[in-house]
C-alpha positions as CSV (number, residue, x, y, z in Angstrom):
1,X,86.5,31.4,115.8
2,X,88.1,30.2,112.5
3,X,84.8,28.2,111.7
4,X,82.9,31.4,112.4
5,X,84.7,33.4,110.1
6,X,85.2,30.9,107.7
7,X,81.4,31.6,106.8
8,X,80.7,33.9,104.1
9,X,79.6,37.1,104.9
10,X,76.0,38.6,103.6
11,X,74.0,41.4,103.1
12,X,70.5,41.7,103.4
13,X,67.7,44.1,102.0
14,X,66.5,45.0,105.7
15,X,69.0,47.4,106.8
16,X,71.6,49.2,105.4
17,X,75.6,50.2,107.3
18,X,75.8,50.0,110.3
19,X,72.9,47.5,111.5
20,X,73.6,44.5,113.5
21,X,72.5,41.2,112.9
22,X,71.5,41.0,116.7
23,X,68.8,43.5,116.0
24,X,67.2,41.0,113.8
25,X,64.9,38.9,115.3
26,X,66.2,35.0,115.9
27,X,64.1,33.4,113.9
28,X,65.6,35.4,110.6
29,X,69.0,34.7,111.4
30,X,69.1,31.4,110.4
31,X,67.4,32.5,107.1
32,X,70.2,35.3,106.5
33,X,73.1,32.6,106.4
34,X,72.6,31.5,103.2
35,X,75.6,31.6,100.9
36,X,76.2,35.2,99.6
37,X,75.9,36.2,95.9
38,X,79.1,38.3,94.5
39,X,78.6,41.6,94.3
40,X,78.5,43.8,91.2
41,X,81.9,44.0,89.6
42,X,83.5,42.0,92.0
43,X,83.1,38.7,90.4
44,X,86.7,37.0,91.1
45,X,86.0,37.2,94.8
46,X,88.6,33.9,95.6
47,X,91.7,37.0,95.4
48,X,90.3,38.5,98.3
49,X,91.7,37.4,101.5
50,X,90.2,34.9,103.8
51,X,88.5,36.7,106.9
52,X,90.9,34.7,109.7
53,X,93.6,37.1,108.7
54,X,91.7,40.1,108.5
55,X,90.5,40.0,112.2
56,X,94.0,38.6,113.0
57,X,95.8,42.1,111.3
58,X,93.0,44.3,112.9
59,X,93.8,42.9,116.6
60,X,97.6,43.3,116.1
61,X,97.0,46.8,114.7
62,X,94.8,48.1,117.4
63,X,96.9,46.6,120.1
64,X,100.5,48.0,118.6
65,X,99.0,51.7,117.7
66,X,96.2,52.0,120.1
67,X,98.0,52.7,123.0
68,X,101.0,54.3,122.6
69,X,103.2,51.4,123.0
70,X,105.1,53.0,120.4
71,X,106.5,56.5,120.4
72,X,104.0,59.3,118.6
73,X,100.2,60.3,119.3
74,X,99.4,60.4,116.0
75,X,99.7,56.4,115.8
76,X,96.1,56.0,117.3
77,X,94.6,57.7,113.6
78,X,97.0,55.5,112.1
79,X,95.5,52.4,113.6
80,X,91.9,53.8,112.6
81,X,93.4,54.3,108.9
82,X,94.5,50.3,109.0
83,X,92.0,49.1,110.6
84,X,89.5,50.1,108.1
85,X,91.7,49.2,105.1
86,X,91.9,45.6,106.6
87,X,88.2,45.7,106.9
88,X,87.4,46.6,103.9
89,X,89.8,44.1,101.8
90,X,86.8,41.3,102.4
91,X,84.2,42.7,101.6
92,X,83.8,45.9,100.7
93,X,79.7,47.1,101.4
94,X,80.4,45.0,104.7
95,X,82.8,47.3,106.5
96,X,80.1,50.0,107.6
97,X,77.7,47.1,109.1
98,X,80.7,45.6,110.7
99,X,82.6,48.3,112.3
100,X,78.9,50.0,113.0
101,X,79.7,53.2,112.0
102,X,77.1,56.6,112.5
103,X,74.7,56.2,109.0
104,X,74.9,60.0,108.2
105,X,76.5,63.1,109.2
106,X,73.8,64.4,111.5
107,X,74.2,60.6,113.5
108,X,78.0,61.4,114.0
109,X,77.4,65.2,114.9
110,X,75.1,64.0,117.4
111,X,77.7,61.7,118.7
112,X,80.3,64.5,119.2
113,X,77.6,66.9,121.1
114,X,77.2,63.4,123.5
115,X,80.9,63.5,123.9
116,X,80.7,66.6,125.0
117,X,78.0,66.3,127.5
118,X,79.5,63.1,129.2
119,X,83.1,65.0,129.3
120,X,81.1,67.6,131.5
121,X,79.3,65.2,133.1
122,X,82.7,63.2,133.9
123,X,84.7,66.0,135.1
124,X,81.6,67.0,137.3
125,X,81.1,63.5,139.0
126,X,85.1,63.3,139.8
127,X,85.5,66.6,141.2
128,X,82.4,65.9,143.3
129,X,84.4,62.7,145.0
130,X,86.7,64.2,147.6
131,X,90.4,63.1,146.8
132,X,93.6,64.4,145.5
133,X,93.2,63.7,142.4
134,X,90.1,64.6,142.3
135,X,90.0,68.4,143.4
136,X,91.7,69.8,140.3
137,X,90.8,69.7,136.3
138,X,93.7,70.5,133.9
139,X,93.8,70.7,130.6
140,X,94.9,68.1,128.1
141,X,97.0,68.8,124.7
142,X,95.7,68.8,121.5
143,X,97.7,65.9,120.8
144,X,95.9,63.8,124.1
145,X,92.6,65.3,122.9
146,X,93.4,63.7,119.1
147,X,94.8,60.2,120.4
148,X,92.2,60.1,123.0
149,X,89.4,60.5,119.8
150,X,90.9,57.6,118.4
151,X,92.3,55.3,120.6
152,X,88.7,54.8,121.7
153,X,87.2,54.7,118.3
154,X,89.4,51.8,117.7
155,X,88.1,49.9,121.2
156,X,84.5,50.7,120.4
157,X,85.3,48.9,116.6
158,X,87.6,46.1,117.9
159,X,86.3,45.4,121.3
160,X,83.0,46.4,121.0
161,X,81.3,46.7,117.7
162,X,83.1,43.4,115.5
163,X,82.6,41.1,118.6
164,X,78.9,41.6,118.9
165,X,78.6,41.4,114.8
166,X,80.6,37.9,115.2
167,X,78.9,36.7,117.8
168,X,75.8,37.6,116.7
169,X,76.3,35.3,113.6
170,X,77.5,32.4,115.7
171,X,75.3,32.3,118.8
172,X,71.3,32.4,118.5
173,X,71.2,34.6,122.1
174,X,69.6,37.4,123.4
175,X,71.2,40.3,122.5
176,X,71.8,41.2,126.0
177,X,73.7,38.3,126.7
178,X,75.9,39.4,123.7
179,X,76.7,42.5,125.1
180,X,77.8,40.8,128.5
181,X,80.2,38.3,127.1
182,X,81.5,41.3,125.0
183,X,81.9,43.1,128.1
184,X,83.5,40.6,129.8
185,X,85.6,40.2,127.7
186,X,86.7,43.6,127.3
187,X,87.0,43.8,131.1
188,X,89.6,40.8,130.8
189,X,91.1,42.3,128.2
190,X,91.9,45.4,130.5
191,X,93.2,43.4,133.0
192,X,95.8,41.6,130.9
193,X,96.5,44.6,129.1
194,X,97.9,46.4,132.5
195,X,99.3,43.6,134.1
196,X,101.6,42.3,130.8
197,X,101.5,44.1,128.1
198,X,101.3,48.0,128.7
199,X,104.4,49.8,129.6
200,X,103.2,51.0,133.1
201,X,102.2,47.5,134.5
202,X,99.8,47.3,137.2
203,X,96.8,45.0,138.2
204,X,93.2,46.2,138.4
205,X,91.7,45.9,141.6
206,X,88.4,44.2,141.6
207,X,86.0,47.4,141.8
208,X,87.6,48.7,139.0
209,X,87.3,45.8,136.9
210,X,83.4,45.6,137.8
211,X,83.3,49.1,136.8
212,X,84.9,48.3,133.0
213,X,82.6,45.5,132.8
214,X,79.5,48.1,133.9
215,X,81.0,51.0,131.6
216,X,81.5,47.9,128.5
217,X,78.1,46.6,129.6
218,X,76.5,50.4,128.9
219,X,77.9,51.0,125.5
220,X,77.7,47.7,124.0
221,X,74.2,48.1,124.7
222,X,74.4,51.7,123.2
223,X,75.6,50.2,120.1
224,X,73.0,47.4,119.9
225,X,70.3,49.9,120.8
226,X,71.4,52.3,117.8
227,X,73.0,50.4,115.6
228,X,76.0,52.6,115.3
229,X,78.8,53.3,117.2
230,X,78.2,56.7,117.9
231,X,76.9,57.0,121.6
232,X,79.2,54.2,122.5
233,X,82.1,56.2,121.5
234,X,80.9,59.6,122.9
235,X,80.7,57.6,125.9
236,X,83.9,56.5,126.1
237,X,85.7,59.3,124.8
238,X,83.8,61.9,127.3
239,X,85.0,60.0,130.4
240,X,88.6,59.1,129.3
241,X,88.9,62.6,128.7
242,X,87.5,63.4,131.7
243,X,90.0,61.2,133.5
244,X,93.0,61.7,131.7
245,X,92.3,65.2,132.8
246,X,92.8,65.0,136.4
247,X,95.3,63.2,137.9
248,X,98.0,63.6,135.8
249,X,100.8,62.6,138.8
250,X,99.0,59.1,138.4
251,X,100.0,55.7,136.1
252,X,97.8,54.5,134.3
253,X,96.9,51.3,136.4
254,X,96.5,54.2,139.5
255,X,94.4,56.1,137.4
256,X,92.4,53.3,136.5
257,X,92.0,51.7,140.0
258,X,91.7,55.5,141.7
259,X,88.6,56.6,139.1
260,X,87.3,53.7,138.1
261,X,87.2,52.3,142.2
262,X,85.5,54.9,143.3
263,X,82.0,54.1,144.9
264,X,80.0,57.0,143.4
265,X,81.5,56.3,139.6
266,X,80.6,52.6,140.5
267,X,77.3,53.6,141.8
268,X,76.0,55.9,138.5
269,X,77.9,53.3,136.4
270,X,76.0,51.1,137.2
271,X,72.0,52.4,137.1
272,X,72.8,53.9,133.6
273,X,74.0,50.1,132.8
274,X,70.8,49.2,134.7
275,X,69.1,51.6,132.6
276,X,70.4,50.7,129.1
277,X,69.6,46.8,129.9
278,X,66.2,47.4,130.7
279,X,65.9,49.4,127.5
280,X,67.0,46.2,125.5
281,X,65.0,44.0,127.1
282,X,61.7,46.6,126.3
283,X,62.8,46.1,122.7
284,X,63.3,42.9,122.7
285,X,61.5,40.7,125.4
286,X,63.4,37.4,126.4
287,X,60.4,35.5,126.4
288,X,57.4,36.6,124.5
289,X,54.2,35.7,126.7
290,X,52.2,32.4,125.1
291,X,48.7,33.4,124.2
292,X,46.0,31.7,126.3
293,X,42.4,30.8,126.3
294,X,41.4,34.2,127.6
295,X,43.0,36.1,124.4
296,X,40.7,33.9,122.2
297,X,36.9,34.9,121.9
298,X,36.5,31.5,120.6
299,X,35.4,29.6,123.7
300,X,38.8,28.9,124.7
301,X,40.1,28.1,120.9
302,X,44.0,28.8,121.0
303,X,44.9,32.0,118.9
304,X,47.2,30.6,116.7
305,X,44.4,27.8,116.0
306,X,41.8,30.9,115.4
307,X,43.7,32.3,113.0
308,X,42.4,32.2,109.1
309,X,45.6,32.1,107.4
310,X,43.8,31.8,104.0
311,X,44.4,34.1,101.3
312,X,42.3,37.4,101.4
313,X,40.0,37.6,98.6
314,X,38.4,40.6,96.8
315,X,35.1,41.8,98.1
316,X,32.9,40.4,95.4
317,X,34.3,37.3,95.5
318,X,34.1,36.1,99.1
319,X,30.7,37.2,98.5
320,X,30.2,34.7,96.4
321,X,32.1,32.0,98.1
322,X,29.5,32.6,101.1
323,X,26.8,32.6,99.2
324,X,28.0,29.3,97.4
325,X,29.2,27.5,100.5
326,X,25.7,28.5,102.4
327,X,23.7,26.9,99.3
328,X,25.8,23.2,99.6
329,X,24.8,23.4,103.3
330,X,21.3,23.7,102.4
331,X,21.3,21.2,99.9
């Protein structure tokens, strides 16, 4: 990780905040890491500090004012404030293209009528699953509804959205198989989290952890997919929502392993994750099918052989280059 980050960061002219490396084809990445020119006015770029702690500072922060370890629901903005302060002390145009933030307004309005939709959505599919904690929808605070906003913002930046921009730089993968080691690990992140760190310990059981890795799985490839953020987030934030909204006699480890283990969640969890894989893989094909002797009209002459990859020339001209190479044949 430390070699990885040790590598200077770039932009390029192809897209602008926001836009993964991953949605490059491979065979540019290689020609993207070259070593990055200082940007205008910021000449002395040695001040700046080195990346390792950067990433280092954004875990802590995200981790101590995420989730309420400490007293105050306004600490989850606070985190979002830090987070992309510490971002931004690097490198500067970088931080949108990192964090993969929405591009414009109407991109993050969008986002929020999403968030909407899958709250709906959410509360609809729990109430549907017969249970206690099921049966009844209350109604959450304005500070939950604020933290909530937040706390998952910062996941879908710090577990979601930086991974898949780092790994994307290190390993020359699909971009699917990005998005499962990023889920993975997000899934095993969850599982620690509850069983050492949080204040209301608890282990996941092992359908609920399928279903993080499902629900991870979904909205990485969201953010892949659309190079922002946005979906992703509405994603998470409609269902926690949702959840946090029923339930409320529950800890969070029961919450978790009630919702989250519940065959029907599991079940449409797991075709929209279907769903969103396939849509990568349309977009960007593991394997792109070799051309063979029946794509040629050449009598079997290989495509990439038939190919004149001779400069084009004016009209006139290769008029006269016929005509010129026709006469030396005669003669």
């Amino acid at each position: 990780m430390i070699s990885l980050l040790s590598r200077p960061l770039r932009s390029t002219n192809r897209g602008g905040p926001g836009e993964f490396i991953c949605s490059q084809p491979m065979s540019q990445k290689s020609d993207d890491r070259e070593t990055e020119r200082p940007s205008p006015g910021n000449t002395n770029t040695s001040e700046r500090p080195p990346w390792e702690i950067c990433i280092a500072a954004v875990a802590v922060v995200h981790v101590a004012f995420s989730y309420r370890l400490l007293e105050g629901w306004w600490f989850s903005a606070l985190a979002t404030i830090l987070i992309f302060v510490l971002l931004h002390l690097p490198r500067r145009e970088m931080i949108g293209r990192m964090v993969g933030l929405p591009l414009n307004r109407y991109e993050a309005l969008k986002g929020v009528g999403f968030a909407v939709l899958v709250f709906y959505s959410s509360v609809a599919l729990l109430q549907s699953v017969r249970g206690g904690p099921f049966t009844q929808c209350g109604t959450l605070p304005i500070q939950d509804w604020i933290h909530c906003a937040f706390y998952t913002l910062n996941e879908e930046i710090v577990l979601g959205a930086l991974p898949i921009f780092l790994l994307s730089r290190a390993l020359p993968i699909h971009p699917l198989a990005i998005a499962a080691i990023v889920a993975l690990g997000s899934a095993a992140a969850h599982f620690l989290f509850f069983g050492w760190i949080y204040p209301e310990r608890g282990f996941l059981g092992i359908v609920t952890l399928l279903t993080l890795f499902l629900a991870a799985l979904l909205r990485n490839n969201l953010i892949i997919k659309f190079r922002h953020v946005g979906y992703a987030w509405a994603v998470h934030f409609g269902w926690m929502s949702a959840m946090f909204s029923v339930g409320h006699h529950l800890s969070e480890p029961q919450r978790f392993n009630t919702h989250l283990g519940a065959t029907p969640v599991l079940i449409v969890v797991s075709i929209l994750a279907l769903l969103s894989c396939l849509a990568i893989v349309k977009e960007r094909p593991f394997k792109k099918r070799r051309p063979t002797a029946s794509d040629s009209s050449n009598n079997g002459i290989p495509y990439s052989q038939k190919q004149d990859r001779s400069p084009r020339l004016p009209p006139r001209e290769r008029i006269s280059t016929a005509g010129a190479t026709l006469q030396a044949s005669r003669d």
